[in-house]
C-alpha positions in Angstrom: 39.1 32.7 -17.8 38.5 35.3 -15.5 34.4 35.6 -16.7 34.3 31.9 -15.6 36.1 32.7 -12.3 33.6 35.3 -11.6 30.3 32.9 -12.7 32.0 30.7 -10.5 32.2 32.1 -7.3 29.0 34.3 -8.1 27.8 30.3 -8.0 29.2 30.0 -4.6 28.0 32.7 -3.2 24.5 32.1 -4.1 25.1 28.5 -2.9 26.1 29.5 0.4 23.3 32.1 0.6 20.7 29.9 0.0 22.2 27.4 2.6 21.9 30.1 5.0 18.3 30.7 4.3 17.4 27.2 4.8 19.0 26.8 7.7 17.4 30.1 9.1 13.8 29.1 8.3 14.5 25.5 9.3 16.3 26.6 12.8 15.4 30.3 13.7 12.9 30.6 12.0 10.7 27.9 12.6 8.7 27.1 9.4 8.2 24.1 7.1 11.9 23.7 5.0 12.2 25.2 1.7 11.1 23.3 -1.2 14.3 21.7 -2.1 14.9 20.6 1.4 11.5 19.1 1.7 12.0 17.0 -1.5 15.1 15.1 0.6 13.3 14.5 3.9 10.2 13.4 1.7 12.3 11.0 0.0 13.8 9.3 3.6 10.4 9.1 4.6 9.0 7.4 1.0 12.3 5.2 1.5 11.1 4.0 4.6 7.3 3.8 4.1 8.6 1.0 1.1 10.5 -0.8 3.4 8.1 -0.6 6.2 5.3 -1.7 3.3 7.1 -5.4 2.9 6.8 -6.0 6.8 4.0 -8.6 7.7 2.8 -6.7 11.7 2.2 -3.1 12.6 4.4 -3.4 15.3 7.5 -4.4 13.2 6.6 -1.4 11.0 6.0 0.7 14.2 9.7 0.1 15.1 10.8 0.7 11.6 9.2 3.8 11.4 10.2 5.2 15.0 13.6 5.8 13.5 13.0 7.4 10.3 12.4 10.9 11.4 15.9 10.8 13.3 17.6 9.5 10.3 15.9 12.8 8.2 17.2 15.1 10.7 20.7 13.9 10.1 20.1 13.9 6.6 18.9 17.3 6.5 22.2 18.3 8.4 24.0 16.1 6.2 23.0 18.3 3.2 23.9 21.6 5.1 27.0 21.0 5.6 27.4 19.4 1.8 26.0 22.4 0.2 28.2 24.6 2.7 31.6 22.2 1.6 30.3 22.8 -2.6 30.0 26.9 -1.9 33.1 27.3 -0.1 35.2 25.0 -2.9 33.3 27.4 -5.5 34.4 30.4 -3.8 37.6 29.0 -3.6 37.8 28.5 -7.3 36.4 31.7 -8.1 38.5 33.9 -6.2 42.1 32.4 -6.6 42.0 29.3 -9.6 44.0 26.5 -9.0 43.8 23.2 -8.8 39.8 22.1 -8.2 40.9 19.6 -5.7 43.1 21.8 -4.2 39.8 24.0 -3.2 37.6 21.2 -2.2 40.0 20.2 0.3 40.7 23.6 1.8 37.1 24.5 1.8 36.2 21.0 3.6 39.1 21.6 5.8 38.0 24.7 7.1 34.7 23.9 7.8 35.6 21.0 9.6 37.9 23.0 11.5 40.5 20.5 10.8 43.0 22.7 9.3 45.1 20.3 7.4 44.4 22.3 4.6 45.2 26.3 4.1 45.9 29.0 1.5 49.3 30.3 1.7 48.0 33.9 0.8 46.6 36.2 3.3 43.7 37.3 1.6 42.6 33.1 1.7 42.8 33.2 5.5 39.5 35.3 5.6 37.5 32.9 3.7 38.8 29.9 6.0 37.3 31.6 9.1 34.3 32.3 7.2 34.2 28.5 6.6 35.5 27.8 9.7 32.3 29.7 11.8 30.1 28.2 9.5 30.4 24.7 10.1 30.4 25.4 14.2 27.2 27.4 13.8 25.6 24.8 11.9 26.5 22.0 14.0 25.7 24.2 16.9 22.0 25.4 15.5 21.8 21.5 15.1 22.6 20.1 18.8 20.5 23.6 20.2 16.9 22.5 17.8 16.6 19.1 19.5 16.5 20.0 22.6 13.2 22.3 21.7 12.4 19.3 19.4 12.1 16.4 21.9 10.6 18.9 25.0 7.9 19.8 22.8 7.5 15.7 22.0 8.1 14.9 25.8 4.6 17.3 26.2 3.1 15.6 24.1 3.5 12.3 25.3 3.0 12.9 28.6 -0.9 13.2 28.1 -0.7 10.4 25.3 0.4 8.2 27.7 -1.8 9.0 30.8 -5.0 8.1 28.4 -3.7 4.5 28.2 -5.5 3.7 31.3 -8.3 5.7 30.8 -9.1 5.0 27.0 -6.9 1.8 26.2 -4.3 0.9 23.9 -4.9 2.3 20.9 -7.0 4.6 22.4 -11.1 4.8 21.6 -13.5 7.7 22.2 -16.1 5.1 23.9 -13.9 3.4 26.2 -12.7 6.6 27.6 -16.5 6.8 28.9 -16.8 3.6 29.1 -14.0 3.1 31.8 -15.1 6.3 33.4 -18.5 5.4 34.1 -17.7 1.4 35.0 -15.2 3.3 38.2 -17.9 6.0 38.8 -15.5 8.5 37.9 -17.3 11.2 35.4 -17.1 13.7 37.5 -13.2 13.5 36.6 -14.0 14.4 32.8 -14.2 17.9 32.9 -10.9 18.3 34.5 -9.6 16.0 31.5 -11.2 17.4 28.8 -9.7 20.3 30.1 -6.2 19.5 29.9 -6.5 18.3 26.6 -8.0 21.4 25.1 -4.8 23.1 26.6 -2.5 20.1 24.8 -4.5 20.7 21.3 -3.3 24.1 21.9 0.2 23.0 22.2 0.4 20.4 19.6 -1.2 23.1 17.2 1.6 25.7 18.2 4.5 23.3 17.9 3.5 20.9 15.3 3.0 23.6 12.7 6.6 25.2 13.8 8.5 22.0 13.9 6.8 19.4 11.0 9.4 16.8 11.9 7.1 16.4 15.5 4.6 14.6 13.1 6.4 11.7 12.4 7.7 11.0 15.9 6.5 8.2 16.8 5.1 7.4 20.4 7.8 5.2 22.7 4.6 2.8 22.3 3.8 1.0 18.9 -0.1 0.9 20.0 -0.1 4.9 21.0 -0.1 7.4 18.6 -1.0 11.5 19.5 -3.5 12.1 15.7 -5.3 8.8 17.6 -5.0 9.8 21.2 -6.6 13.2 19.9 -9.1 11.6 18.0 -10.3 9.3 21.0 -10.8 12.3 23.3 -12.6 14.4 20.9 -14.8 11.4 19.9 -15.7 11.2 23.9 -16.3 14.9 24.3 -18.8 14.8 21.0 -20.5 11.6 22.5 -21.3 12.8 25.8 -22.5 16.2 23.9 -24.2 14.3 22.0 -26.0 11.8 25.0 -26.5 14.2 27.4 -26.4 17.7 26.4 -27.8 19.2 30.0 -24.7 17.0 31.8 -22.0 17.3 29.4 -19.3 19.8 31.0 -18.4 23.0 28.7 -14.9 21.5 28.9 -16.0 18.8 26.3 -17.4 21.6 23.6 -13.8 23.5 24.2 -12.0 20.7 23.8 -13.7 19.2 20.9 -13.3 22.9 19.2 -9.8 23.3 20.1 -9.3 19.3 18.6 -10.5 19.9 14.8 -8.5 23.6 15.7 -5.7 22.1 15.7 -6.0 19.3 13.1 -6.9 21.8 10.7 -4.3 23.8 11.4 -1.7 21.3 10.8 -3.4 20.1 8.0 -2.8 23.5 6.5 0.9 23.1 6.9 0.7 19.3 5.0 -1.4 20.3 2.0 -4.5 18.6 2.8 -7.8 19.8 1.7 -10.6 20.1 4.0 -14.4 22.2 4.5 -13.7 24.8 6.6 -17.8 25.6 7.5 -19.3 22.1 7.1 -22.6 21.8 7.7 -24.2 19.3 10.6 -25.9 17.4 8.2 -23.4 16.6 5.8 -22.8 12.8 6.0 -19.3 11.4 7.7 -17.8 7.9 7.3 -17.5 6.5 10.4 -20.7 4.2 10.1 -24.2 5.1 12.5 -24.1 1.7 13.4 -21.2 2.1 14.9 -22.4 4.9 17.0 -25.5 2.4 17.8 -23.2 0.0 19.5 -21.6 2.5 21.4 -24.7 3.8 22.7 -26.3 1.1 23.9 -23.5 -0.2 25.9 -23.0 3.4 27.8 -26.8 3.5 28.5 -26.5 -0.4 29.7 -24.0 0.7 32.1 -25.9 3.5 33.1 -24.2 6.1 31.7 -26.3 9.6 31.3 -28.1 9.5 28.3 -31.1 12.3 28.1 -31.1 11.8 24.5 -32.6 8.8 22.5 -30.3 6.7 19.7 -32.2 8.7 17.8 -31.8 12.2 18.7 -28.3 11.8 19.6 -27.3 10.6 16.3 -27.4 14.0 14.5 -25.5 15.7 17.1 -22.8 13.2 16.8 -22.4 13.5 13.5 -22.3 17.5 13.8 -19.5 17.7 15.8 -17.7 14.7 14.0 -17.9 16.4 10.4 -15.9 19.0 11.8 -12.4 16.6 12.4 -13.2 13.3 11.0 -12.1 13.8 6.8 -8.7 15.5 8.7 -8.2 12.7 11.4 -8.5 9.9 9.0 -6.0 11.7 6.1 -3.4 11.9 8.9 -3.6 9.0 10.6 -3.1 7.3 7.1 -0.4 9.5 6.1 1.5 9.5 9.3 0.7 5.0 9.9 -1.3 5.3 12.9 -2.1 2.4 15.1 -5.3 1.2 13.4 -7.4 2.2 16.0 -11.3 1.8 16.0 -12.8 5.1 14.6 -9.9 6.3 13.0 -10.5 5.2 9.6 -8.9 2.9 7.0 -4.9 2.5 6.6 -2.3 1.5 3.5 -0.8 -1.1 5.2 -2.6 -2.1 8.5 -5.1 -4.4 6.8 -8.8 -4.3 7.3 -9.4 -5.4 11.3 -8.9 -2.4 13.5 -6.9 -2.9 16.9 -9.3 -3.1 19.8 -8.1 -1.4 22.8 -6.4 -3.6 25.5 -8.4 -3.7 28.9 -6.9 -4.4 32.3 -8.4 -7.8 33.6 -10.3 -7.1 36.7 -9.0 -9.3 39.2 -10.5 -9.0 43.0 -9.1 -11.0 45.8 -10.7 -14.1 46.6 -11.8 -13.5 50.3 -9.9 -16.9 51.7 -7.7 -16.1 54.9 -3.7 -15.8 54.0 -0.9 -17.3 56.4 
């Protein structure tokens, strides 16, 4: 009997350790969860992504999805304070026998703080203040990470939705330039492409350190950040790829720090990608396309020192560097189906165009 006791709480112990470790690299850490911990929050998300599958719009699914990551942070809390509750009954057990309800009540007792439950014996005492700090710290560790959570999201959707008026909703790479050229306001790109090399910087940093950003969702169901990125990359490559002699440097930094960052998160999900492709190797998005695009930039009189045909290459150099990784995440994560951002499970096979103010001018007659 007293072998068992010890396996027991040796158990308990090791339970409680490991909930401490998770906790650690989840919270102070800031690393993707542990393996186990990873198998639950994938599971809420593959529950939802079902549900979400039987839905006939994307916007429907949009506002399905905008809750799941909220309901895997609880989860992952949820399972915390569970594993806690299981390592201090163990512990319980182990140390003093008894009645296995007995323990489970004391143990959940204490870290509750309720105190409705408590050993009798002195020695006991210390494990319920030991249970006791746990469950504050945890619940406090909890309410402290979304604060860092949703400031680094606010970031990021700040910029996201600033390029609603500049590149649409769901953003495109074309109109960006398109819209830019049409209010004779190019000379604004550099500044932009700027601030969006320092936000690929951000998203890189944060995204990798806190996974559960990915899967917030834009306030928006036609925005999304992986297409927002995707958009302004696209624009910098384009006018790279036009007008080589006119494009800013901002537009090569930012198109660099783009697949930077994309790759880097990448990393963190598991997906494969070329890390030195060549400029000639072939992309999906198709060259006609690009021909489209083209010819209505240089019909607005957008700079375009390049032909179709010598800006073509170019295009596709700096594309093969973020397109395989763009499109794998904007399918894995249910991405507006925004032009140039590849095929999705669910979204069917027409692509949302962007939506364009009207442009409405006044009509000149006299008012009273």
């Amino acid at each position: 009997m007293i072998g068992a006791r010890v396996l027991v709480f040796v158990l308990g112990v090791a339970l409680l350790l490991l909930d401490a470790g998770m906790v650690v690299k989840a919270l102070i850490v800031p690393r993707p969860s542990g393996r186990a911990l990873s198998l639950l929050i994938r599971g809420v998300r593959r529950a939802f992504y079902r549900v979400a599958r039987s839905l006939p719009t994307y916007a429907s699914r949009d506002g399905l999805l905008a809750v799941m990551e909220p309901v895997a942070l609880v989860a992952q809390l949820a399972v915390w304070i569970l594993i806690a509750v299981a390592g201090f009954t163990l512990v319980d057990w182990g140390l003093w026998g008894g009645p296995f309800t007995g323990d489970f009540s004391e143990a959940g007792s204490s870290l509750f703080t309720l105190g409705f439950t408590s050993g009798h014996r002195t020695e006991g005492r210390v494990v319920d203040f030991v249970a006791a700090g746990t469950g504050l710290v945890l619940v406090a560790l909890q309410i402290a990470y979304l604060p860092t959570l949703y400031n680094a999201y606010n970031r990021r959707e700040t910029l996201v939705t600033l390029l609603e008026s500049r590149a649409g909703a769901p953003a495109w790479g074309p109109e960006l330039l398109i819209r830019h050229q049409l209010v004779a306001g190019i000379h604004n790109l550099p500044s932009l492409f700027a601030e969006w090399e320092r936000w690929a910087a951000d998203v890189a940093e944060s995204h990798t350190s806190y996974p559960s950003l990915l899967h917030l969702r834009s306030p928006r169901s036609r925005n999304s950040w992986i297409v927002s990125l995707v958009a302004v990359m696209d624009a910098a490559a384009i006018y790279q790829a036009v007008d080589p002699h006119g494009a800013p440097i901002e537009a090569r930094m930012c198109v660099r720090m783009g697949f930077t960052c994309l790759r880097d998160i990448a990393q963190v999900r598991g997906i494969p990608f070329d890390p030195d492709p060549s400029p000639d190797d072939p992309i999906t998005l198709p060259r006609e396309e690009f021909t489209a695009a083209y010819e209505r930039l240089a019909s607005i009189g957008f700079p375009t020192s390049r032909t179709l045909e010598e800006a073509w290459p170019h295009f596709r150099g700096w594309r093969v560097n973020y397109e395989s990784v763009a499109y794998s995440l904007a399918d894995s994560l249910d991405a507006p189906p925004a032009r140039w951002t590849g095929p999705r499970r669910w979204a069917g096979s027409e692509s949302l165009l962007p939506v364009r103010p009207v442009d409405r001018q006044p009509s000149g007659r006299p008012t009273a």
